[in-house]
PDB file of N, H, CA, C and O in Angstrom:
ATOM      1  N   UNK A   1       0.819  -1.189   0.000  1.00  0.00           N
ATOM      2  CA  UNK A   1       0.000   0.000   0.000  1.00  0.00           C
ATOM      3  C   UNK A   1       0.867   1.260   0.000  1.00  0.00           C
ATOM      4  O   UNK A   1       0.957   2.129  -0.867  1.00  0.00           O
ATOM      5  N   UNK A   2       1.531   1.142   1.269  1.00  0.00           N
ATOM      6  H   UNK A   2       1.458   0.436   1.974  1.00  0.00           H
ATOM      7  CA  UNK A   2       2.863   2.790   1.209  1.00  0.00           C
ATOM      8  C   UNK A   2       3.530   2.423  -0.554  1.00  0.00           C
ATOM      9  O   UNK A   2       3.047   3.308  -1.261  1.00  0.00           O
ATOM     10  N   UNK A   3       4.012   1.909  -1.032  1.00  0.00           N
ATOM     11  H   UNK A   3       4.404   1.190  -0.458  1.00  0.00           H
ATOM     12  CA  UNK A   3       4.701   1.365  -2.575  1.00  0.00           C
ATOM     13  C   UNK A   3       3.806   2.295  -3.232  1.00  0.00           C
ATOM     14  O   UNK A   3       4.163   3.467  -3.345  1.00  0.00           O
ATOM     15  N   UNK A   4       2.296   1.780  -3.834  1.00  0.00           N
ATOM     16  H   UNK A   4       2.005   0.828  -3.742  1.00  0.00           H
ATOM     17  CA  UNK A   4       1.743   2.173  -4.104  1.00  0.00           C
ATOM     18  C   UNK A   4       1.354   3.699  -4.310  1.00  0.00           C
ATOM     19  O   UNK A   4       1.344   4.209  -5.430  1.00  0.00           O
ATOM     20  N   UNK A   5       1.068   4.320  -3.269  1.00  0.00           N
ATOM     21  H   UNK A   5       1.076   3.905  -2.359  1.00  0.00           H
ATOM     22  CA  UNK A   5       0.586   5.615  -2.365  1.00  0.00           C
ATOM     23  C   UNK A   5       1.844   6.660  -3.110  1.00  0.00           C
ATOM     24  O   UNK A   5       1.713   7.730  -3.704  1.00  0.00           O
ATOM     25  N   UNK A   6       3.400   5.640  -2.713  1.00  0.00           N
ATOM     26  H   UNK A   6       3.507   4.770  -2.230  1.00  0.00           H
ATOM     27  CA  UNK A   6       4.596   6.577  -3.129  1.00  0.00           C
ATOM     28  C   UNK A   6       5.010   6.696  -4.811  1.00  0.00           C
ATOM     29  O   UNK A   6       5.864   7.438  -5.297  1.00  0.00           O
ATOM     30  N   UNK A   7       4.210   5.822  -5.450  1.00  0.00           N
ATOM     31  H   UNK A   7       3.517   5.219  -5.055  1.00  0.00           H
ATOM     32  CA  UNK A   7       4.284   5.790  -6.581  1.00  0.00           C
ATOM     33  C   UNK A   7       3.024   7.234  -7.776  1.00  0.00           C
ATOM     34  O   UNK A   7       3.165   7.962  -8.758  1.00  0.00           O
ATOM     35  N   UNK A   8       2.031   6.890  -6.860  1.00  0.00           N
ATOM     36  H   UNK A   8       1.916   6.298  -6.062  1.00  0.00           H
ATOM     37  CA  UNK A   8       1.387   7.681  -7.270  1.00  0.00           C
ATOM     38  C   UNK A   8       1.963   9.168  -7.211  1.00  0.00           C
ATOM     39  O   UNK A   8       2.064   9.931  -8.171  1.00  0.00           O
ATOM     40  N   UNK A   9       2.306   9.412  -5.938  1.00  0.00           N
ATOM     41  H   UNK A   9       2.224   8.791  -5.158  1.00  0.00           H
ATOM     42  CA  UNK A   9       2.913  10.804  -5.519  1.00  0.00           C
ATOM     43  C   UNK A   9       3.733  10.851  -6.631  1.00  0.00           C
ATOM     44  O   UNK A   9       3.551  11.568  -7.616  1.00  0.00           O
ATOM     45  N   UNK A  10       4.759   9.970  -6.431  1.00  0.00           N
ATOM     46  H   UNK A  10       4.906   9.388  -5.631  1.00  0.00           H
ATOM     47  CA  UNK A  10       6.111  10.858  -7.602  1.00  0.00           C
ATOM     48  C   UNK A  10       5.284  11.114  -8.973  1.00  0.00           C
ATOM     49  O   UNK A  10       5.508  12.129  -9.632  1.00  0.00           O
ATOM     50  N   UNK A  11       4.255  10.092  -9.404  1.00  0.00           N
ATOM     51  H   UNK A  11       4.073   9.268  -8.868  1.00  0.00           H
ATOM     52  CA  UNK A  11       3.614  10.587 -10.778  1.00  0.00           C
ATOM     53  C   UNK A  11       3.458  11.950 -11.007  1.00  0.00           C
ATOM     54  O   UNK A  11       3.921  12.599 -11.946  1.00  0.00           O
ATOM     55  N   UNK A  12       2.337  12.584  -9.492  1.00  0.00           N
ATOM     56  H   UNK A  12       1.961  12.057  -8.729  1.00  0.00           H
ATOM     57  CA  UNK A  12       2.311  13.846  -9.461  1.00  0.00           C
ATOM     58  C   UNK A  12       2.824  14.915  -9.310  1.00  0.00           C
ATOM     59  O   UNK A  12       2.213  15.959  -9.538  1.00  0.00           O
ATOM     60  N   UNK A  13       4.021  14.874  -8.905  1.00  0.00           N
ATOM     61  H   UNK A  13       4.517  14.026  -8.720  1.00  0.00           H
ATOM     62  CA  UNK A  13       4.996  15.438  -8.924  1.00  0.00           C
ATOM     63  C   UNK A  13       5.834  15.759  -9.902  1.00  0.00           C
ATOM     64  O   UNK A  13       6.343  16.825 -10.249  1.00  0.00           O
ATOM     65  N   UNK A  14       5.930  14.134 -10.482  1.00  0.00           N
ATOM     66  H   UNK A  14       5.517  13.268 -10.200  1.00  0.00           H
ATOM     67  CA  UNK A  14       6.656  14.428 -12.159  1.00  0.00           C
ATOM     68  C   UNK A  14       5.823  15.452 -12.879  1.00  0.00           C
ATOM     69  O   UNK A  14       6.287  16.549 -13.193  1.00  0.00           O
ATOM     70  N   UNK A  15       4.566  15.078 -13.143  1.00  0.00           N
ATOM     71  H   UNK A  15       4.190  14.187 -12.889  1.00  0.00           H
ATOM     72  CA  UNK A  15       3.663  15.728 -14.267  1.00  0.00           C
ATOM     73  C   UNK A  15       4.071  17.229 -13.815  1.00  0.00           C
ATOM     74  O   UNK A  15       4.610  17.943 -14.660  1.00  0.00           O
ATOM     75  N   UNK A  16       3.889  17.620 -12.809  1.00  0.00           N
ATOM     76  H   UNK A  16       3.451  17.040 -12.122  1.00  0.00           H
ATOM     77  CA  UNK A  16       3.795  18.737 -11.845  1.00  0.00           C
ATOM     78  C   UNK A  16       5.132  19.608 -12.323  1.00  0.00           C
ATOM     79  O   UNK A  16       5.024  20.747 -12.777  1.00  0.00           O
ATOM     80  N   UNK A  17       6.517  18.863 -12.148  1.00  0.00           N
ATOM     81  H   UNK A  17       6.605  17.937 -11.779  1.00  0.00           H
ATOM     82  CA  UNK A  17       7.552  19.436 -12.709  1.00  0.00           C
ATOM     83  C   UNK A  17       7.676  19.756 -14.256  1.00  0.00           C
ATOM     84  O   UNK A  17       7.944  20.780 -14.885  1.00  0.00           O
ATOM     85  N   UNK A  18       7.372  18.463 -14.603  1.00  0.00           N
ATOM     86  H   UNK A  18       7.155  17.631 -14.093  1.00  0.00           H
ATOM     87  CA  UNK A  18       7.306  18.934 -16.468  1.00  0.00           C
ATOM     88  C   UNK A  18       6.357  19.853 -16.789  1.00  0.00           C
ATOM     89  O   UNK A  18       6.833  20.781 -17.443  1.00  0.00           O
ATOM     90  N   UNK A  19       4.948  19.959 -16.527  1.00  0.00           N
ATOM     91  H   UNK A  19       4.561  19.205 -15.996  1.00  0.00           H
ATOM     92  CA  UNK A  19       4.675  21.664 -16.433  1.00  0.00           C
ATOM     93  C   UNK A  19       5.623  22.610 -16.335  1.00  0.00           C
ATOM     94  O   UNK A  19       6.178  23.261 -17.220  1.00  0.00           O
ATOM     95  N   UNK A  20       5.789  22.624 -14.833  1.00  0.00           N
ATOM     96  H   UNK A  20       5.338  22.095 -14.113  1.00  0.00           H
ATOM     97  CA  UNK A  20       6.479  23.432 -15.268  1.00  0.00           C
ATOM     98  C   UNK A  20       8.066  23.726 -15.680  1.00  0.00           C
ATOM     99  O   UNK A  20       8.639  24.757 -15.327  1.00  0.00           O
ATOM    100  N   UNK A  21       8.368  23.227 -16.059  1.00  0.00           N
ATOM    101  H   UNK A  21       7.903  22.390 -16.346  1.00  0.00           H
ATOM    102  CA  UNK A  21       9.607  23.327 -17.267  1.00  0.00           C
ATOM    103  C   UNK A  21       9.303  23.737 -18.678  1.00  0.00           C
ATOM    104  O   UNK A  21       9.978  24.508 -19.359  1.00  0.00           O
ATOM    105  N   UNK A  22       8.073  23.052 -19.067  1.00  0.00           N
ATOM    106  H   UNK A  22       7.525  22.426 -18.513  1.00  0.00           H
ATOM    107  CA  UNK A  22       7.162  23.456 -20.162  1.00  0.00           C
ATOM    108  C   UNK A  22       6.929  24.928 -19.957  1.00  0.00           C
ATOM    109  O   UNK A  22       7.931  25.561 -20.289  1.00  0.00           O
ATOM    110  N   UNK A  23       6.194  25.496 -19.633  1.00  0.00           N
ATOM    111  H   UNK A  23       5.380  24.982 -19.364  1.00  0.00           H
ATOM    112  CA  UNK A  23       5.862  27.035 -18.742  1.00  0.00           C
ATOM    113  C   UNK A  23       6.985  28.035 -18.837  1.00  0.00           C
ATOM    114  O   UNK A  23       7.068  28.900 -19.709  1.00  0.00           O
ATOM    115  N   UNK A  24       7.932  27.811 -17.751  1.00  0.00           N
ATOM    116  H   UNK A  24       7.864  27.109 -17.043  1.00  0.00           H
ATOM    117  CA  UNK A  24       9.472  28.365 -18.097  1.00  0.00           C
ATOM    118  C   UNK A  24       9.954  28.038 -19.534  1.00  0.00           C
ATOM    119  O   UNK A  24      10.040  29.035 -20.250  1.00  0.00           O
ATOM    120  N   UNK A  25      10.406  26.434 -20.317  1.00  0.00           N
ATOM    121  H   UNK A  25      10.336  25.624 -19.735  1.00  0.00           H
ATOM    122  CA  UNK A  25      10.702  27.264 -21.617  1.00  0.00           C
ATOM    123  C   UNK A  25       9.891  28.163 -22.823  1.00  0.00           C
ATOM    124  O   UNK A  25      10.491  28.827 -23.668  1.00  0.00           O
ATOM    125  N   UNK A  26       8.951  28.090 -22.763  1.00  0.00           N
ATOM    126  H   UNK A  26       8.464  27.550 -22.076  1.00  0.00           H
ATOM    127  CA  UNK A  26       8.133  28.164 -23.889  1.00  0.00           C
ATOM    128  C   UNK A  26       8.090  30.045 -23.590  1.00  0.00           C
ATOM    129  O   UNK A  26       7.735  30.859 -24.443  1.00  0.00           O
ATOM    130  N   UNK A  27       8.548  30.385 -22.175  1.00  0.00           N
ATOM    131  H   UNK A  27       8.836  29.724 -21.482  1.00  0.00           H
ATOM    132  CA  UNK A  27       8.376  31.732 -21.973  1.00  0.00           C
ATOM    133  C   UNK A  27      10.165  31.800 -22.134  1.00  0.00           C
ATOM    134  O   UNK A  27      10.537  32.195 -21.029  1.00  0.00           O
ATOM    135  N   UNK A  28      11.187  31.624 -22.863  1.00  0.00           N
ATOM    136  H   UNK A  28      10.885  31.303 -23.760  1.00  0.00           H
ATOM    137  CA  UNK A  28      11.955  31.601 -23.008  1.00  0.00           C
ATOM    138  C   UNK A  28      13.388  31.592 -21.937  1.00  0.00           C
ATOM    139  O   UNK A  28      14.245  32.476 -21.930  1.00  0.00           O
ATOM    140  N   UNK A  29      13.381  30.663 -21.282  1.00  0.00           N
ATOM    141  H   UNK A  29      12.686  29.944 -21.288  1.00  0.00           H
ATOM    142  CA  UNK A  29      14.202  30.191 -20.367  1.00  0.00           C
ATOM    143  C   UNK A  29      14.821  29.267 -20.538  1.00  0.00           C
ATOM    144  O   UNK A  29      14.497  28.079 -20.504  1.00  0.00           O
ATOM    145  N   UNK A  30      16.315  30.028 -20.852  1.00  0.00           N
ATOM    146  H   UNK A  30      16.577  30.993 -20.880  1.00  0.00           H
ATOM    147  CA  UNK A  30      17.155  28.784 -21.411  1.00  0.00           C
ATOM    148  C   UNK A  30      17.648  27.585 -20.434  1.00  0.00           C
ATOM    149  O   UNK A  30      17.864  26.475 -20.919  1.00  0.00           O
ATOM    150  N   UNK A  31      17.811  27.817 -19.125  1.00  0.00           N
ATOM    151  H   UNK A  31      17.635  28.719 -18.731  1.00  0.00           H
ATOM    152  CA  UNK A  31      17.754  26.708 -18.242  1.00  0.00           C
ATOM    153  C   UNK A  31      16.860  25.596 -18.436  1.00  0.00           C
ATOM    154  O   UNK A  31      17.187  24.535 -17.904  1.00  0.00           O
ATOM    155  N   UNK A  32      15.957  25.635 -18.998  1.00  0.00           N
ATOM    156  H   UNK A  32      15.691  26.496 -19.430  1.00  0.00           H
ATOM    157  CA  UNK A  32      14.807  25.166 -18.671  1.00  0.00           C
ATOM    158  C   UNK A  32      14.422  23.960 -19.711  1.00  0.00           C
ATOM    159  O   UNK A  32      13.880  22.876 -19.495  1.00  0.00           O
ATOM    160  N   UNK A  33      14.932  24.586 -20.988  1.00  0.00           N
ATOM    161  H   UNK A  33      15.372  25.466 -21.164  1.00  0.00           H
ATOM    162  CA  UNK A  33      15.408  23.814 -22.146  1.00  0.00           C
ATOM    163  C   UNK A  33      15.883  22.294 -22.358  1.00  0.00           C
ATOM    164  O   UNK A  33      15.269  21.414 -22.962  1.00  0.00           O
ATOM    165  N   UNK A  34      16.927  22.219 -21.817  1.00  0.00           N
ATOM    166  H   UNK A  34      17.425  22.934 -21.327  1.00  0.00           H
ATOM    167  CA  UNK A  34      17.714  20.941 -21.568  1.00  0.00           C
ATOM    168  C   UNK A  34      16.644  20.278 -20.430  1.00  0.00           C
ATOM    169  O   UNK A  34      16.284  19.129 -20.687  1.00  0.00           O
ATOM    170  N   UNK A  35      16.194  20.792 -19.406  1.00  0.00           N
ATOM    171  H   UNK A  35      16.486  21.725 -19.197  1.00  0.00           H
ATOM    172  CA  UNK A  35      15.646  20.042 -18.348  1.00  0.00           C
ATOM    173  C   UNK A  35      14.175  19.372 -19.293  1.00  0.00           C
ATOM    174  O   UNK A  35      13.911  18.179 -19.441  1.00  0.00           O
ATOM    175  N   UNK A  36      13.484  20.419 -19.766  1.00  0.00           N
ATOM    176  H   UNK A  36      13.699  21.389 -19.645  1.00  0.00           H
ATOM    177  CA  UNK A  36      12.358  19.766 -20.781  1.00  0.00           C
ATOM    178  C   UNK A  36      12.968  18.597 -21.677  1.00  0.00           C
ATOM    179  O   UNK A  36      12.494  17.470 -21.824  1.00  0.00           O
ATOM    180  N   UNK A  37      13.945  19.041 -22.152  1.00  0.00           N
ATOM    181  H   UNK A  37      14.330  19.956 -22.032  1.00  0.00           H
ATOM    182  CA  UNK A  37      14.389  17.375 -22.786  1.00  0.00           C
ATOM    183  C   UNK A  37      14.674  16.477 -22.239  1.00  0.00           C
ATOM    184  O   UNK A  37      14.247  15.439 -22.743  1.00  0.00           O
ATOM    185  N   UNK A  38      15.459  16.336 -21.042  1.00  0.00           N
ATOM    186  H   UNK A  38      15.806  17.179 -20.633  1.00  0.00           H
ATOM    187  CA  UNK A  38      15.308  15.345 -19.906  1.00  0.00           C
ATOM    188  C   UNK A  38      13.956  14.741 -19.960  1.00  0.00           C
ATOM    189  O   UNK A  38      13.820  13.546 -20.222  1.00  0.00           O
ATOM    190  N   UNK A  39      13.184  15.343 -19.776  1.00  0.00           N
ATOM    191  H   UNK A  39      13.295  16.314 -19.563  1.00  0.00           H
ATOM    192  CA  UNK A  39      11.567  14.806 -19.156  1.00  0.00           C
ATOM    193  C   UNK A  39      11.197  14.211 -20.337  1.00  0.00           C
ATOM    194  O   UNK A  39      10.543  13.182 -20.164  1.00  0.00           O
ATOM    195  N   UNK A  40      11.387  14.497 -21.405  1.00  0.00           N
ATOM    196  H   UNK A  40      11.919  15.332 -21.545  1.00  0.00           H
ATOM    197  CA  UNK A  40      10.866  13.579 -22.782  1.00  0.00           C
ATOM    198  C   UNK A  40      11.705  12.599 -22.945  1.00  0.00           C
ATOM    199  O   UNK A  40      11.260  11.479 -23.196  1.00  0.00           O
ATOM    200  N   UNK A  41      13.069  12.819 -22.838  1.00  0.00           N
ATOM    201  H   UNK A  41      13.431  13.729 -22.634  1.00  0.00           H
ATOM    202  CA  UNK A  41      14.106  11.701 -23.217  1.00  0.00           C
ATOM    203  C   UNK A  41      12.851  10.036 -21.861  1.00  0.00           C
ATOM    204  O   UNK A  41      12.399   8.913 -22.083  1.00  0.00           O
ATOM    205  N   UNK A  42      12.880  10.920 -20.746  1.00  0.00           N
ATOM    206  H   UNK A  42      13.248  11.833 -20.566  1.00  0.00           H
ATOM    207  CA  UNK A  42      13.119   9.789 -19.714  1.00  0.00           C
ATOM    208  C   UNK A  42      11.402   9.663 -19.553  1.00  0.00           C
ATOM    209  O   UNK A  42      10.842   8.940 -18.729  1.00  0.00           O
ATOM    210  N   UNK A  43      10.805  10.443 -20.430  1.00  0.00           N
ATOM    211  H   UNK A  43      11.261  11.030 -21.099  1.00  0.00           H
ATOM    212  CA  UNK A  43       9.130  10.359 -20.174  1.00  0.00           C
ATOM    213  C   UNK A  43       8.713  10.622 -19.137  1.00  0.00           C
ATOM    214  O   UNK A  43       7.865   9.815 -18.757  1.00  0.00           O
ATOM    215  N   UNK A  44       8.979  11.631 -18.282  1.00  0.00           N
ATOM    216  H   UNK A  44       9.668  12.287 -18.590  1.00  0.00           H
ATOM    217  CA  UNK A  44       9.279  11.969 -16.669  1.00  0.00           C
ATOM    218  C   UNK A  44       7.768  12.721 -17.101  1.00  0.00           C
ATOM    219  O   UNK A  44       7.809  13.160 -18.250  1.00  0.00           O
ATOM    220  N   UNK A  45       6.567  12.927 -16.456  1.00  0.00           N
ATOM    221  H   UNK A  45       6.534  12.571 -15.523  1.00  0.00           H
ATOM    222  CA  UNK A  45       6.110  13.910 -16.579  1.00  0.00           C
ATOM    223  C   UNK A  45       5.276  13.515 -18.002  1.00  0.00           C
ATOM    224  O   UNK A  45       4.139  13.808 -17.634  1.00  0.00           O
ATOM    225  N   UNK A  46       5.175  13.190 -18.946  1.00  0.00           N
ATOM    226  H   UNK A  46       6.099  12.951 -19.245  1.00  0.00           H
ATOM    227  CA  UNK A  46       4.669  12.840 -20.126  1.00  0.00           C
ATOM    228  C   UNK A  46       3.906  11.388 -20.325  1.00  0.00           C
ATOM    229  O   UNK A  46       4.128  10.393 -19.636  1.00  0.00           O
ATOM    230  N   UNK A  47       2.978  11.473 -21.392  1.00  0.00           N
ATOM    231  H   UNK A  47       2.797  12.282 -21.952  1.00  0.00           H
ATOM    232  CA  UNK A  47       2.270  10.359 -21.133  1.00  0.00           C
ATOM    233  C   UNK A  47       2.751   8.972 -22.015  1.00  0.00           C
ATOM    234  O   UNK A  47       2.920   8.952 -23.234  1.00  0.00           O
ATOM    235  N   UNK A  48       2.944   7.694 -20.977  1.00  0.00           N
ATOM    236  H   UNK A  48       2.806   7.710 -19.987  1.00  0.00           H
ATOM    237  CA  UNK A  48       3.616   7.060 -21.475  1.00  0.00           C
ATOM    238  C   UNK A  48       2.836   6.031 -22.605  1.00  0.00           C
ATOM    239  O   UNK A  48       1.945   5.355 -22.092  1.00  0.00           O
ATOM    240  N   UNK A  49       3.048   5.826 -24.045  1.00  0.00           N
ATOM    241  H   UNK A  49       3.772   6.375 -24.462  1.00  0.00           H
ATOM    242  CA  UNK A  49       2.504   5.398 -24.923  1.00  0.00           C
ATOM    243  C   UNK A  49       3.536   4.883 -25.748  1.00  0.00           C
ATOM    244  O   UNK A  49       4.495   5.570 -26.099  1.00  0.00           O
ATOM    245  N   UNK A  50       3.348   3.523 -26.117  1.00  0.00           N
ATOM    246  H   UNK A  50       2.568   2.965 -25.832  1.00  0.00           H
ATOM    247  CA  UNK A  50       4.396   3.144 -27.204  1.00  0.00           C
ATOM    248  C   UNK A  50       4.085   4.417 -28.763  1.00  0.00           C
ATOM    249  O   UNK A  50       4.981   5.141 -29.196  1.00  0.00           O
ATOM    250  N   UNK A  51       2.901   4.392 -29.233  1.00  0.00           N
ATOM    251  H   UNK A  51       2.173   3.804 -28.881  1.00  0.00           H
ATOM    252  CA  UNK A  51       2.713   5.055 -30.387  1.00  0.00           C
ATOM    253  C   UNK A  51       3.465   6.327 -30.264  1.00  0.00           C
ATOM    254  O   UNK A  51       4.143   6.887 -31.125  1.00  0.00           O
ATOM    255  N   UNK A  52       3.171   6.768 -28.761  1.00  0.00           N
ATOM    256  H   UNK A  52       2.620   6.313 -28.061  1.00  0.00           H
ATOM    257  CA  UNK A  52       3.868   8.696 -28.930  1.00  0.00           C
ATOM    258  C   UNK A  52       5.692   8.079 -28.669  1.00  0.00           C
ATOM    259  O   UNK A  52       6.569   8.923 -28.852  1.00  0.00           O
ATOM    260  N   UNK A  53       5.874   7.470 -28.496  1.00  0.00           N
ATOM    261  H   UNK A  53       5.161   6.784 -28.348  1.00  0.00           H
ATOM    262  CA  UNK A  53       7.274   7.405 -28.036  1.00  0.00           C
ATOM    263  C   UNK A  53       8.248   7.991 -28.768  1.00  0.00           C
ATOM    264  O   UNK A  53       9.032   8.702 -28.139  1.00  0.00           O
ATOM    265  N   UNK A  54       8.371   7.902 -29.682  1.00  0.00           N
ATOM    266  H   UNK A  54       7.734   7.324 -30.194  1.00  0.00           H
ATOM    267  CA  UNK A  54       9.191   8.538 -31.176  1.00  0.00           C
ATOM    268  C   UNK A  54       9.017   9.677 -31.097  1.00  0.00           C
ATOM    269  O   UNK A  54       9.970  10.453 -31.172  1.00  0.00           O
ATOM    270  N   UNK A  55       7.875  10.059 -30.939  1.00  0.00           N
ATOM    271  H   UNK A  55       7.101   9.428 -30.878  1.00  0.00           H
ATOM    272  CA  UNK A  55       7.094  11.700 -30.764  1.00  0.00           C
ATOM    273  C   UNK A  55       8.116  12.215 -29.115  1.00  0.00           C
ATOM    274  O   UNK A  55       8.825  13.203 -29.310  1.00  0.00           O
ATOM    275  N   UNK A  56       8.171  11.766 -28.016  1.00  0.00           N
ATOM    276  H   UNK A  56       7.596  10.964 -27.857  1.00  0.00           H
ATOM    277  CA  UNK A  56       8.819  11.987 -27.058  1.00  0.00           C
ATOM    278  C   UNK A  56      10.235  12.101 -27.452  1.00  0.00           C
ATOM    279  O   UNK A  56      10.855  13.034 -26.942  1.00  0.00           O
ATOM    280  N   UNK A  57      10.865  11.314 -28.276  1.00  0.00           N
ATOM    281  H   UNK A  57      10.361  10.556 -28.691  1.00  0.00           H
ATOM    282  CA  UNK A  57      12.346  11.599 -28.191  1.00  0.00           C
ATOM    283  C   UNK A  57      12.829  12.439 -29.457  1.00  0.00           C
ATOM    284  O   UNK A  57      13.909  13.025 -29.526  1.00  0.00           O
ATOM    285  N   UNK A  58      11.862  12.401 -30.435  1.00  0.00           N
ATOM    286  H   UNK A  58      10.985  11.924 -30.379  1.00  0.00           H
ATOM    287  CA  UNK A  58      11.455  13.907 -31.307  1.00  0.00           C
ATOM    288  C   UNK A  58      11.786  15.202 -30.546  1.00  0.00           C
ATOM    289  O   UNK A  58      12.690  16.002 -30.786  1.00  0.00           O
ATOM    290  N   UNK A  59      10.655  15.241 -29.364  1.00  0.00           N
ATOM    291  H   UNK A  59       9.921  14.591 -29.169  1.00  0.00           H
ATOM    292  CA  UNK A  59      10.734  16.813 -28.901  1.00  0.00           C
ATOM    293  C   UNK A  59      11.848  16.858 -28.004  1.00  0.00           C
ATOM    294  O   UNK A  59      12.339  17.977 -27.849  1.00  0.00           O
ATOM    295  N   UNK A  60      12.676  15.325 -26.994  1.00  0.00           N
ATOM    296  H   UNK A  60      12.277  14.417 -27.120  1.00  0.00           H
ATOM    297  CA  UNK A  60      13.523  15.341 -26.254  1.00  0.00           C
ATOM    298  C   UNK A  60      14.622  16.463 -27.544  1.00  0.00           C
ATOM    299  O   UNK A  60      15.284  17.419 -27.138  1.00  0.00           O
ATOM    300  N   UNK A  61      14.579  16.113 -28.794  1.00  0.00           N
ATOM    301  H   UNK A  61      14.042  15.337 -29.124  1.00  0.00           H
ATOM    302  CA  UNK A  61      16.191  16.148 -29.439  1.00  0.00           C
ATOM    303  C   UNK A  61      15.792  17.671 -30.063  1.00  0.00           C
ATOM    304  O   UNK A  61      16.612  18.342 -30.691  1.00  0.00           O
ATOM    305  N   UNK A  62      14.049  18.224 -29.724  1.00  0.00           N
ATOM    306  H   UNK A  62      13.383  17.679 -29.214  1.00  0.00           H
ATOM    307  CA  UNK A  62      13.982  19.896 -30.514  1.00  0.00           C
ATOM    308  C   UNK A  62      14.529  20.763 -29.490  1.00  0.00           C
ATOM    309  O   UNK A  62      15.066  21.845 -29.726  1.00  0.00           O
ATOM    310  N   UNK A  63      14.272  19.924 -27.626  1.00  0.00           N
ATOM    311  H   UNK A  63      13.836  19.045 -27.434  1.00  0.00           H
ATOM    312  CA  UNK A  63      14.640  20.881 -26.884  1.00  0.00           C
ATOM    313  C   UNK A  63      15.887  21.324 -26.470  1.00  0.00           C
ATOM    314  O   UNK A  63      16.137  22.478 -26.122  1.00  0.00           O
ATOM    315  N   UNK A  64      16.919  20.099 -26.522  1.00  0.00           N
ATOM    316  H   UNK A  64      16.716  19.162 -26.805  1.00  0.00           H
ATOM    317  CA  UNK A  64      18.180  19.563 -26.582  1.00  0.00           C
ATOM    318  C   UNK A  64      18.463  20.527 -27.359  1.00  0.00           C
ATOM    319  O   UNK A  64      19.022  21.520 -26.892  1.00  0.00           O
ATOM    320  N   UNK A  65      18.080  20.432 -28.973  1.00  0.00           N
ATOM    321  H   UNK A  65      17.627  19.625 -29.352  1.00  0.00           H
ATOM    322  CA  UNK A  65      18.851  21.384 -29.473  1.00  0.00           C
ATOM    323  C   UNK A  65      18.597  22.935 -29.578  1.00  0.00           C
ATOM    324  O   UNK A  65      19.072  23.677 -30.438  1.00  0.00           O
ATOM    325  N   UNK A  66      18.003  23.185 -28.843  1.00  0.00           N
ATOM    326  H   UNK A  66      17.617  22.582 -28.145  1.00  0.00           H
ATOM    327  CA  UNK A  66      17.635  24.913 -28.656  1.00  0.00           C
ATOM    328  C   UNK A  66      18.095  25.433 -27.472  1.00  0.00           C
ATOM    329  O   UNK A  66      18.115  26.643 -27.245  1.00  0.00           O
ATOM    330  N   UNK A  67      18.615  24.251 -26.400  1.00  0.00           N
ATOM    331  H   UNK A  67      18.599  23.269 -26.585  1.00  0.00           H
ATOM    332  CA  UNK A  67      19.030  24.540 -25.315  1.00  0.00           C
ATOM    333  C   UNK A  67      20.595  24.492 -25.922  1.00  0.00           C
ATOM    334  O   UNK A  67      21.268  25.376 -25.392  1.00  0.00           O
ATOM    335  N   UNK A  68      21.395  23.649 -26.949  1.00  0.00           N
ATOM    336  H   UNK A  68      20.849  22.931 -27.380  1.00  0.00           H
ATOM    337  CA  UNK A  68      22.793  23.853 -27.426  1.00  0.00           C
ATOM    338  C   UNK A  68      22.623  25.472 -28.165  1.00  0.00           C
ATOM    339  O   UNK A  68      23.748  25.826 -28.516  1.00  0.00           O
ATOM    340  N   UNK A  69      21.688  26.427 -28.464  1.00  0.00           N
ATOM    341  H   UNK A  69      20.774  26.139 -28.178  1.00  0.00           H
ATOM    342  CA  UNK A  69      21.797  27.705 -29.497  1.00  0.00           C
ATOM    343  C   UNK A  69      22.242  28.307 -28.583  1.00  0.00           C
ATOM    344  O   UNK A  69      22.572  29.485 -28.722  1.00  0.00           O
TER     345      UNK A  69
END
């Protein structure tokens, strides 16, 4: 049950962070950049689907590279 309970939490938390990283870059924060690609590379925060998966490491490698400009 605690397993459980602690699993759920970090879900919400993840989602919770990739917001906002999403939020911060999109308002142009270059810190924020690389960390949004983290969360797609590792699906932290994003919804996990074999079909979107490609689509996840797509946007991992748009944010990656705007965080290298």
């Amino acid at each position: 049950m605690l397993a459980q309970l602690y699993s759920f939490d970090r879900k919400i938390f993840e989602k919770q962070k990739f917001q906002k990283y999403l939020k911060s870059a999109k308002e142009g924060n270059a810190k924020t950049h690389n960390k949004l690609g983290k969360c797609y590379q590792d699906e932290l925060g994003v919804t996990k689907d074999e079909e979107k998966h490609f689509n996840d490491e797509e946007k991992a490698f748009q944010w990656y590279s705007i965080s290298a400009e």
